[in-house]
C-alpha positions in Angstrom: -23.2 -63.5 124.1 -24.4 -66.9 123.0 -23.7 -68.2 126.3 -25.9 -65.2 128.1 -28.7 -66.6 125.5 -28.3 -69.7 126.8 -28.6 -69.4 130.3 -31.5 -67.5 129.8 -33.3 -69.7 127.6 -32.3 -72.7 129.7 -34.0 -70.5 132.8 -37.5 -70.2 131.0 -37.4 -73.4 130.5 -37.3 -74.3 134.2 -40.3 -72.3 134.9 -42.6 -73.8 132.1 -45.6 -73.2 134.4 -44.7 -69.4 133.1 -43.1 -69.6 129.6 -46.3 -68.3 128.0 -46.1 -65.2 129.6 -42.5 -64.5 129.6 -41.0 -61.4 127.7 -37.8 -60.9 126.1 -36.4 -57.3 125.4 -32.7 -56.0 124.1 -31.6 -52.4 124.1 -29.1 -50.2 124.8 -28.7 -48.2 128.5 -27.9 -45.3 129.4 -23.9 -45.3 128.9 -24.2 -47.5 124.9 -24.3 -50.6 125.8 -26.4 -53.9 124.5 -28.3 -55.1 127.3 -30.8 -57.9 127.6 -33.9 -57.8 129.9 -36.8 -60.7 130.2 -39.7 -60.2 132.7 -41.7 -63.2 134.0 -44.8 -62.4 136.5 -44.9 -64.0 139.5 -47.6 -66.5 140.6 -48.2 -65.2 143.8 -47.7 -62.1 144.1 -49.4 -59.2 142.9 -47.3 -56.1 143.3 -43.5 -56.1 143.9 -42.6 -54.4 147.5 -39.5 -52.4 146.3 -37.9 -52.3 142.5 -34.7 -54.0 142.1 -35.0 -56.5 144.5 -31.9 -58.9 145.0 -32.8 -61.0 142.5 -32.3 -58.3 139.7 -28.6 -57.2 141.1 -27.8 -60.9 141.0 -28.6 -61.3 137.6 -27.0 -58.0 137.3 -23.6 -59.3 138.5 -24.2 -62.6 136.8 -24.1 -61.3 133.0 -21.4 -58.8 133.8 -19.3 -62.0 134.6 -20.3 -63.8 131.7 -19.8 -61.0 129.5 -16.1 -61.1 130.8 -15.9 -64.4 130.0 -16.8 -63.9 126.7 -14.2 -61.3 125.8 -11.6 -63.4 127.2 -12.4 -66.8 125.0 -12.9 -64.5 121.7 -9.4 -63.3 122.6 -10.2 -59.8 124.2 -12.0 -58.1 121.3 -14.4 -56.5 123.4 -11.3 -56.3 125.8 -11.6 -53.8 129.0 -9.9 -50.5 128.9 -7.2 -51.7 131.0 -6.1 -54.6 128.9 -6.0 -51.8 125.9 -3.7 -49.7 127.9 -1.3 -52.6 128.9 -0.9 -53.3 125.2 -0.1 -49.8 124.2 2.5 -49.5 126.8 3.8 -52.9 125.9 4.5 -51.4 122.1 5.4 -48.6 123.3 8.7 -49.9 125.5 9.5 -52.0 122.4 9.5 -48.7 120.5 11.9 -47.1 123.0 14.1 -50.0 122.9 14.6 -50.2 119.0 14.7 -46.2 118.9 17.2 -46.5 121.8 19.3 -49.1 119.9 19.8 -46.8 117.0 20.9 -44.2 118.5 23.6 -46.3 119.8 24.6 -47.4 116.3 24.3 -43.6 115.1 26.5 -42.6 118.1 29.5 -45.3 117.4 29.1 -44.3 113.7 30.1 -40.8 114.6 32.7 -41.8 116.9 34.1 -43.3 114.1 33.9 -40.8 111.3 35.7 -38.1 113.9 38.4 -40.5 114.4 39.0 -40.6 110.7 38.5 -36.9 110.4 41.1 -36.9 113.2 43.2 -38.7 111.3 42.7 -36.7 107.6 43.6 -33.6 109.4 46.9 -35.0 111.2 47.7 -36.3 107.6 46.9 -32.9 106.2 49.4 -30.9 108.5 52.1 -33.6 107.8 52.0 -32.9 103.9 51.6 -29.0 104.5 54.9 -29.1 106.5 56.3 -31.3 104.2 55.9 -29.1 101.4 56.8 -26.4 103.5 59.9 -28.3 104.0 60.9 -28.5 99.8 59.8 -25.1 99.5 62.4 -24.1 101.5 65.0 -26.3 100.2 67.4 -25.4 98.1 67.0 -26.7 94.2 70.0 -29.6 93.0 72.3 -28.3 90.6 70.7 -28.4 86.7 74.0 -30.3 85.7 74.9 -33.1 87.9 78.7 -34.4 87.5 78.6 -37.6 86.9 82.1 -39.6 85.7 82.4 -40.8 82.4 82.7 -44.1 83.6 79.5 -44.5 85.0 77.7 -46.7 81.9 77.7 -50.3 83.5 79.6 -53.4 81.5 76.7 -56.2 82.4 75.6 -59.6 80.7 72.2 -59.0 81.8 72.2 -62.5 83.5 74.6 -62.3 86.5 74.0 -58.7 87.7 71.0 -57.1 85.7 71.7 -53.6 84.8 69.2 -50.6 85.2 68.6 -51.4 89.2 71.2 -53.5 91.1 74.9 -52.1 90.7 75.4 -48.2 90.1 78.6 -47.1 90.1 77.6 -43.5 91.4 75.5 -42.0 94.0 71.4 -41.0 93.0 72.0 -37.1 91.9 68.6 -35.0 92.5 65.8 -35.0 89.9 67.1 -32.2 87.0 65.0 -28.9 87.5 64.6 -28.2 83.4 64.8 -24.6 82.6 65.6 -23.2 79.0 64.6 -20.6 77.4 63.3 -21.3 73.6 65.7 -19.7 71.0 65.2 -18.8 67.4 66.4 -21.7 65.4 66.7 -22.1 61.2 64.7 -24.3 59.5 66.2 -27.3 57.6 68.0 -26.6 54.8 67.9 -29.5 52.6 71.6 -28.2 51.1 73.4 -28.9 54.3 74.9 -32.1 55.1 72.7 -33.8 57.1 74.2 -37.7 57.1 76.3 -37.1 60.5 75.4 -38.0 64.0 75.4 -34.4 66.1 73.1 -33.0 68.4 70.0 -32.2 67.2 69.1 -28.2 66.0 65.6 -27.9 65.0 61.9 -30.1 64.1 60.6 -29.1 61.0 56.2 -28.8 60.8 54.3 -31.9 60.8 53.3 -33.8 57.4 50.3 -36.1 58.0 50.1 -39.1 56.2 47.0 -41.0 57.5 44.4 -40.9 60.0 43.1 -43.8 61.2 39.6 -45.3 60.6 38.0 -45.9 63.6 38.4 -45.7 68.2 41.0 -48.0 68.2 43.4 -46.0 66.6 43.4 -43.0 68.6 47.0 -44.4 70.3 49.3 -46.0 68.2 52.4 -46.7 66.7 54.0 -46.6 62.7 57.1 -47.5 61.8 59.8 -48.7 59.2 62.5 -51.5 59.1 66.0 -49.3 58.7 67.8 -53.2 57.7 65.0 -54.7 56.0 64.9 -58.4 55.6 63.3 -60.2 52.7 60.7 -61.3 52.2 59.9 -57.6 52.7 61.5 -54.1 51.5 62.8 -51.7 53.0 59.9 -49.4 51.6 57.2 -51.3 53.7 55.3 -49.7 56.4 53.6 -50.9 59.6 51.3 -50.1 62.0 50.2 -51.0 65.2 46.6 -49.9 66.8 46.8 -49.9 70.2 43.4 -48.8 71.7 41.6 -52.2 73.1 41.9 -55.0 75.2 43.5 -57.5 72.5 45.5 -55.7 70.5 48.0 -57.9 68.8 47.3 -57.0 65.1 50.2 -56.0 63.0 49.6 -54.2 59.8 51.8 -54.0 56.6 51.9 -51.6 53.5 53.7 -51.6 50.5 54.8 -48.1 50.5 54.1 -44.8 52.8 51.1 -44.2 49.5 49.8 -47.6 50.4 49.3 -46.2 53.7 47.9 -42.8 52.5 45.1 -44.8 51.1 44.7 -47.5 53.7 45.4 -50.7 51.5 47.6 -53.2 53.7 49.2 -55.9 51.8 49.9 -58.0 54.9 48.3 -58.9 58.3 49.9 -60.4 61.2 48.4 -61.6 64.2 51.2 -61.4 66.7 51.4 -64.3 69.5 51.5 -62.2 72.4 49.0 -59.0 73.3 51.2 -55.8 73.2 51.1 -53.5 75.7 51.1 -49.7 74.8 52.9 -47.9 71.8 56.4 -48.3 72.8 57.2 -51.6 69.3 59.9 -51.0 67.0 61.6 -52.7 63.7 65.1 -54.1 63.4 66.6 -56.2 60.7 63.6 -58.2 60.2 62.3 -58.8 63.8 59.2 -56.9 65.5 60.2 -55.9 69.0 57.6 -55.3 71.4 57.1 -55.3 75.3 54.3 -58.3 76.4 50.7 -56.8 78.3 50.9 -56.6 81.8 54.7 -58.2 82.0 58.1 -56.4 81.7 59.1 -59.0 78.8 60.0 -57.9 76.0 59.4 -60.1 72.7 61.4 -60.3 69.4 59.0 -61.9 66.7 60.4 -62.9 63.1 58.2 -61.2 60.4 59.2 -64.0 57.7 58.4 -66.8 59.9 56.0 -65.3 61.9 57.2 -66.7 65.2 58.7 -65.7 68.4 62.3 -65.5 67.8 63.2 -64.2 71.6 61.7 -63.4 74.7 63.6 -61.8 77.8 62.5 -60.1 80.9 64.2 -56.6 81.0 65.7 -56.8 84.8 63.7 -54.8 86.9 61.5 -52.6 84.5 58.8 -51.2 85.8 55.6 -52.2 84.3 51.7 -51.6 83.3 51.1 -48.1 84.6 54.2 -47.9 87.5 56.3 -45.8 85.2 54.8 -44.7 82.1 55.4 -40.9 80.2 53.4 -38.3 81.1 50.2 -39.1 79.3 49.9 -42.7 80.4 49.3 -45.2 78.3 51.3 -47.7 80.5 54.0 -46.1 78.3 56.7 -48.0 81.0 58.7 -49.8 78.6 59.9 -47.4 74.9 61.8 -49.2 72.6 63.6 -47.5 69.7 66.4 -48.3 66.9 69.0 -45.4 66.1 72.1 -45.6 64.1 73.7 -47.5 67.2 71.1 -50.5 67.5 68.2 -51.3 69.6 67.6 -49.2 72.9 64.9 -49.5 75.5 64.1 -46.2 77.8 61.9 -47.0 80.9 62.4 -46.7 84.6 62.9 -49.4 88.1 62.6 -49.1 91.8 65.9 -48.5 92.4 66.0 -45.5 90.0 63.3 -44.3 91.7 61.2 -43.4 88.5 63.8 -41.9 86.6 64.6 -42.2 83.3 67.1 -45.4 82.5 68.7 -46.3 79.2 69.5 -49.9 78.3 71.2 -51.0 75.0 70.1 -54.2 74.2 71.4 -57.3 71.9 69.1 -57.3 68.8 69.3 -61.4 68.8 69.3 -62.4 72.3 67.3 -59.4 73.8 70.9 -59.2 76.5 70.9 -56.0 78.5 75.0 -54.6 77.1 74.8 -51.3 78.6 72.7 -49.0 81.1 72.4 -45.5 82.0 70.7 -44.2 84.4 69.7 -39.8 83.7 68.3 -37.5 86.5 64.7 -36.8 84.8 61.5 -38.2 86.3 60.1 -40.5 82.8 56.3 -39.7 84.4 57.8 -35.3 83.9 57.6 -35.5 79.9 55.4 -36.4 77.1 57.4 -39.2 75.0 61.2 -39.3 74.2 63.2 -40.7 71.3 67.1 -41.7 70.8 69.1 -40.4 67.4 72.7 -40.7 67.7 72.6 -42.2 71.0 71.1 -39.4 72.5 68.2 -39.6 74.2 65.5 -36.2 74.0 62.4 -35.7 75.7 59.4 -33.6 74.4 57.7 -31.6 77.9 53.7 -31.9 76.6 51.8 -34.2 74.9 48.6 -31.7 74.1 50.3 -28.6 73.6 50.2 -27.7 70.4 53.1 -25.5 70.7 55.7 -27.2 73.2 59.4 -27.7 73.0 62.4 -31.0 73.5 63.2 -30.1 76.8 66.1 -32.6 77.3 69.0 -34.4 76.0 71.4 -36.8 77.8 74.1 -38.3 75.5 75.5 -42.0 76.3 78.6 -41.4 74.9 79.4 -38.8 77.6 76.9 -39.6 80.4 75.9 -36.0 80.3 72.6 -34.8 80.3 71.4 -31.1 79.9 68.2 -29.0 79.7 67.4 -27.3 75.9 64.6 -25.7 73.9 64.1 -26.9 70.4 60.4 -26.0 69.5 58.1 -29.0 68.7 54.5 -28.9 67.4 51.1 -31.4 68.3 49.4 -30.0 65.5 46.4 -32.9 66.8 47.3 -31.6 70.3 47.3 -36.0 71.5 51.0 -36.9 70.9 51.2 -40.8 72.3 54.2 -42.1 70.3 57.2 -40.1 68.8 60.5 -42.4 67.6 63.5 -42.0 65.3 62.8 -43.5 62.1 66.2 -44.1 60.9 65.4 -45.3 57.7 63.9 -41.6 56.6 66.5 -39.9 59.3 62.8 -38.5 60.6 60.9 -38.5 63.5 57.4 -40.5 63.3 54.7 -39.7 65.7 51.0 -40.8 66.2 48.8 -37.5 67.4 45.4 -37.9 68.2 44.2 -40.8 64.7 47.1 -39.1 62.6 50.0 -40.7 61.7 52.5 -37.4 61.0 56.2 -37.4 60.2 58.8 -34.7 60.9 61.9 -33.6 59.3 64.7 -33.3 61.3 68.1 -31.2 60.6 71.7 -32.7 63.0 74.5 -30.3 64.1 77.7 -31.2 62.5 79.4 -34.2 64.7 82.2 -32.3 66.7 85.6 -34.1 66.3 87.2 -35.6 69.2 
């Protein structure tokens, strides 16, 4: 518009004979629109002939041009309707082509989640007909026959025992059914120093709870061949809730322990993994975190005396007891030596027994049972038998199974046990007290225990 001023100036100016009488007027038309008009009276005329004349449409024409003009170097802000309309088509194709792109996306997307819905549902009929298929099987026999000569001779360095070389074929898992019988109650009268099949758990007897999170798993125990510098009276214990656990705790007596007053504290060199430590003629023996090594550490020089891999065990959470724990590897001390209970690919997650050499860690002899280790709650060996206990939580549940090494015999029973703390993560055989210790839920309990008579061969 300061161009149109301009030009109109610059024309008065070129007819200075008339500039005094000139007139300059601005207003808007009929349709809205600023409009400029100037009047100048001619010199020799009097009265115009027509209105309008030539001259006026010219000018007319002239400032409609320069108004264009204008819009177009102050980049169309007074732009015509036609330029407005270009540009809303213009956003709207762009629209179209991003809406249009993500519909694609959403479309392949779908394509994508019906394949794998596909593919749930295929999977879904396999397992239905699958267990359609073991339904209708027929259930293995609860006794399998297995030859008294199965127990494997091995040095536990040429052919490791537990996985590589069994002498007989893999019987089927062992369906345990018993029904739960009336049994006495131990009768502190009766000979109990012999080495027969167990006949009844007396109630619990709680000696401590422990003090705070890291104690809700654990494990307690007693030395049955103590070595000096400490007695066979002393006590240990093991918290095993925690990332670093590797502290070993030691009382003078089971009162010392009632009252939570350890005399000694050992920081052992490697973290221990799960609840599964025993004690045997002076040596803490305990499976390594995250490893299937087992570790013997001296007590009176408080160093590693030993450290073996057990061939094949299965490890951190691949075959643990029923409640977890990465219960895989269970040692345990009975009036035969040292034992370890855990499981190996080749067993298939059943149960295997391994005696061990107390000095060089040696696997001596395996057995392998028919009873899935993840089926029960815990086991524990007297006698060189090995029993499991069916449920951890249940306050009133029952030892469910015995196999004995000595025959390589295995058979369901029902001998009623109690988790009076209804959390039962470690039961063993303390063969010091010829009692079972367990660690339920913070509580550190003890049963008694009563032995059939040994039958004579």
């Amino acid at each position: 518009m300061f161009l149109l001023l301009s030009l109109c100036m610059c024309g008065l100016l070129l007819r200075g004979d008339a500039q005094d009488r000139a007139a300059l007027w601005r207003g808007n038309d009929r349709s809205g629109r600023c409009q400029y008009t100037f009047t100048v009276p001619s010199p020799v005329e009097a009265s115009c002939p027509q209105t309008g004349g030539p001259e006026v449409e010219g000018l007319k024409a002239r400032l409609n041009l320069l108004e264009v003009l204008v819009s177009r170097l102050t980049g169309g802000e007074t732009g015509s309707p036609q330029g407005a309309a270009a540009r809303a088509q213009s956003g709207l194709q762009e629209a179209l082509t991003r809406v249009t792109g993500e519909r694609n996306l959403l479309q392949g997307e779908k394509e994508r989640l019906e394949k794998e819905l596909g593919g749930l549902q295929r999977r879904m009929e396999e397992m239905r007909r699958e267990t359609e298929r073991l339904r209708n099987r027929p259930c293995p026999p609860q006794t399998p026959v297995v030859p008294p000569s199965s127990p494997l001779q091995d040095s536990g360095l040429t052919r490791p025992a537990g996985d590589s070389a069994w002498q007989y074929g893999s019987p089927g898992f062992q369906e345990l059914r018993a029904e739960v019988t009336e049994v006495p109650a131990p009768d502190a009268s009766e000979d109990n120093t012999g080495c027969g099949e167990l006949v009844s758990v007396a109630e619990p007897v709680t000696h401590r709870k422990a003090d705070n999170i890291a104690g809700k798993y654990g494990v307690w125990m007693q030395d049955p061949e103590a070595v000096s510098p400490y007695g066979p009276n002393m006590v240990w214990r093991i918290d095993t809730i925690g990332s670093d656990v590797r502290q070993l705790f030691g009382y003078d007596d089971m009162e010392q322990l009632s009252k939570g007053f350890p005399s000694k504290v050992l920081v052992l060199p490697e973290l221990v993994e799960s609840t599964g430590a025993t004690l045997y003629r002076g040596s803490l023996y305990y499976q390594r975190r995250r490893s299937r090594s087992i570790i013997r550490f001296d007590l009176a020089s408080e160093t590693t005396a030993a450290r073996r891999d057990l061939p094949h065990a299965g490890f951190h959470g691949q075959y643990p007891y029923s409640w977890g724990g990465y219960t895989d590897i269970d040692l345990s001390v009975d009036e035969n030596g040292l034992w370890a209970v855990y499981s190996t690919s080749k067993a298939k997650g059943a149960i295997v027994i391994s005696q061990l050499d107390p000095h060089s860690l040696e696997v001596k002899r395996s057995w392998e049972t028919n009873i899935r280790k993840n089926s029960v709650a815990n086991s524990f060996i007297i006698c060189g038998k090995l029993y499991t206990v069916a449920s951890y939580t249940a306050p009133d549940t029952i030892i469910n199974y015995v196999y004995d090494t000595e025959t390589s015999q295995g058979k369901p029973i029902a001998i009623p046990f109690r988790n009076k703390y209804r959390y039962n993560s470690m039961i063993d055989y303390n063969l010091a007290q010829r009692k079972l210790f367990a660690w339920d839920n913070f509580h550190m309990v003890s049963y008694d225990i009563r032995l059939g008579r040994q039958q004579a061969n």
